[in-house]
N, C-alpha and C positions, 0 to 999 in steps of 0.2 A: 335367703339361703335355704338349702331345699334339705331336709333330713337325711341326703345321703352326705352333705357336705359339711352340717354341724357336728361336733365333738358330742360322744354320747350323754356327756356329764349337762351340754347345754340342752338336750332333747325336753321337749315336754311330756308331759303323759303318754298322748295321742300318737306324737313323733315315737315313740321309745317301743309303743304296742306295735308300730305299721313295722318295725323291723324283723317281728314273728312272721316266721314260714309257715310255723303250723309244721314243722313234719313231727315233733313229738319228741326227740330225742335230749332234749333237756329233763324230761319226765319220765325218762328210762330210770331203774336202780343202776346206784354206779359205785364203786368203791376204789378207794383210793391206796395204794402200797405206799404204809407211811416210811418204808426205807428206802423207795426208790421216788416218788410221788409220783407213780401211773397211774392213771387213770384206767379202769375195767368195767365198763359196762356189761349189764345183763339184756335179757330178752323180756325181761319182767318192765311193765310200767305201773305208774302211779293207777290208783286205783278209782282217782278222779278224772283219767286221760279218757276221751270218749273215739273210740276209733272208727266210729261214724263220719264224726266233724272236722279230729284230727286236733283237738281243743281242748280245754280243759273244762271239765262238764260243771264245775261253780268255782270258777276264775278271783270271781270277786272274795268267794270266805275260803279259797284253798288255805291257805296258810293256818288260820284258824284249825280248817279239818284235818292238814295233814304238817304238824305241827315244822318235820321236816324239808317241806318244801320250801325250792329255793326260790327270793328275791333277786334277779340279777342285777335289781340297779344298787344292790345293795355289793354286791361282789365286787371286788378289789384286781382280781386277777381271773379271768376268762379263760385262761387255757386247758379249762377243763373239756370244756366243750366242744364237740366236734366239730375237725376244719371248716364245715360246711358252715355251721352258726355264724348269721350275718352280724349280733354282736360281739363273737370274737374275731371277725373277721372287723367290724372295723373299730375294734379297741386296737388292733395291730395295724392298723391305717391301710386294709387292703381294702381293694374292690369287693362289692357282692357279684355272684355268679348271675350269669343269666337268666336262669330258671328262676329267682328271687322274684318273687309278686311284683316289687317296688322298679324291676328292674324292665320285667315281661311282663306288667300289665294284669297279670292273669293270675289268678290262686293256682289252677289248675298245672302249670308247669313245674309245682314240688311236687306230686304226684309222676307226671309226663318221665322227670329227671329221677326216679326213683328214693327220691330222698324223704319219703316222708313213714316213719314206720307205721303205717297203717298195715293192718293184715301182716305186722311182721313179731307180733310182740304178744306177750299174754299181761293180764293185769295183775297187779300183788294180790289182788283178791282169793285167784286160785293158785298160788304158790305160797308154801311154807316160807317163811324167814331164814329158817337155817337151809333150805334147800334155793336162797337166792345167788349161790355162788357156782350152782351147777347150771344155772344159766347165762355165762358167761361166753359173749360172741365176741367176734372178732372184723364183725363188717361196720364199725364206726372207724374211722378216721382218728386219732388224736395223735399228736406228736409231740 
């Protein structure tokens, strides 16, 4: 059975990392309206995100350094995440899109497909905390 067809819960390690695109937008700042439960992403990312590689620049002790970064296989409900994210696309039992590595073969078609925020984002490093809400875009996806 091939990783696109087992249940995320059965993925192993390896299976669970190959479904990263890499385009970054899990690592965007995002905040949630707790009276409505939207999701608002910013323009600001984590400040381990390396927009060279498209990666998280120390993957392995991120959680350690950034206390509030997310575990996804630890989350319960996905739809935070933008349509585009092949884990909440198949926590919802959809397809992954074409441009998806696993699908084209190729890393390079999240880039091709525009979906990857390289060159779209600044890091938290040079934005204030309290000035992360003036960075609020509107080109992610969530519904």
């Amino acid at each position: 059975m091939s990783v696109l067809d087992k249940p995320l819960h059965k993925l192993n390690q390896q299976e669970w990392e190959s479904l990263c695109d890499g385009c970054g937008r899990c690592c965007m700042i995002k905040f949630e309206d707790e009276d409505t439960g939207r999701y608002y992403y910013t323009n600001v990312i984590c400040q381990l995100w390396d927009q060279r590689t498209g990666r998280c620049g120390d993957y392995a002790n991120r959680q350690r350094r950034v206390p509030d970064c997310l575990n996804l296989k630890d989350e319960k409900d996905l739809s935070f995440l933008p349509n585009s994210c092949a884990y909440r696309l198949r926590s919802q039992g959809k397809p992954l899109p074409e441009w998806h590595p696993l699908i084209s073969g190729d890393k390079a078609t999240v880039n091709e497909a525009g979906i990857t925020v390289i060159g779209k984002v600044i890091s938290e490093e040079f934005v204030h905390r309290q000035q992360f809400v003036q960075h609020i875009i509107e080109w992610i996806e969530i519904d």
